[in-house]
C-alpha positions in Angstrom: 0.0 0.0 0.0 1.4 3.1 -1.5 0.4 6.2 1.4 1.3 9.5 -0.4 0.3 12.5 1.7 0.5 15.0 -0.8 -2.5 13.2 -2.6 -4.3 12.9 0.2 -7.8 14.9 0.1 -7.9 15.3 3.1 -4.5 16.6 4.0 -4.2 19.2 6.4 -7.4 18.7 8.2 -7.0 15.2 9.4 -3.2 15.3 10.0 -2.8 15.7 13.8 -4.8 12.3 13.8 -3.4 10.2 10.9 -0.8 7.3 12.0 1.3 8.4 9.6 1.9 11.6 11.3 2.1 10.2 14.6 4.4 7.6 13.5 6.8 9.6 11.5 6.3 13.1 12.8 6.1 14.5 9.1 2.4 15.3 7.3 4.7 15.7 3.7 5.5 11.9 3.4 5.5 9.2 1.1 5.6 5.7 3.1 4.9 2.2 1.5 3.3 -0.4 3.9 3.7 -4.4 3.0 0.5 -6.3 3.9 2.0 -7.4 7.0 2.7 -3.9 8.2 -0.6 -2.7 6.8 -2.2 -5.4 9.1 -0.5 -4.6 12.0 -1.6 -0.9 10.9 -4.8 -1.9 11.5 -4.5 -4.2 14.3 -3.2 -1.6 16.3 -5.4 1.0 15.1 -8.5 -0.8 15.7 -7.4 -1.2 19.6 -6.8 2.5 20.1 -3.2 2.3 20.5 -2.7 4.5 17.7 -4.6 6.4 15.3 -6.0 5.2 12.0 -4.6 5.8 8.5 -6.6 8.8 7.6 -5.8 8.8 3.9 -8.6 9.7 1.7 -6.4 9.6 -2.3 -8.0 12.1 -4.7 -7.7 9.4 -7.4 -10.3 7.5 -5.3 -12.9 10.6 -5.1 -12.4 11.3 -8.7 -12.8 7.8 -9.9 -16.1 8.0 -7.5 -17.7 10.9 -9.7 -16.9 9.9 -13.2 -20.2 8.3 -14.6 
């Protein structure tokens, strides 16, 4: 799982709780996640030990509207 930030619709008003602010400190990144890190991602998100992936990609909203 590609996580690019600066495609992110959501960028700059979900930030402060996105995992991949919290985990890297930095709201400008690019990270790649293997399933198994993805999965633990989650796993840990879904206990409250850390926030959710808050990635919303702007490819994924524009593919939503095309009819």
């Amino acid at each position: 799982m590609l996580i690019d930030c600066e495609a992110c619709h959501v960028r700059d008003v979900a930030c402060n709780d996105c995992v991949v602010t919290v985990l890297l400190g930095n709201r400008n990144a690019t990270v790649e996640f293997d399933e198994a890190e993805h999965q633990a991602v989650g796993a840990l998100a879904a206990q409250g030990l850390i926030p959710p992936l808050r990635l919303i990609s702007v490819a994924k909203i524009t593919d939503r509207n095309i009819a």
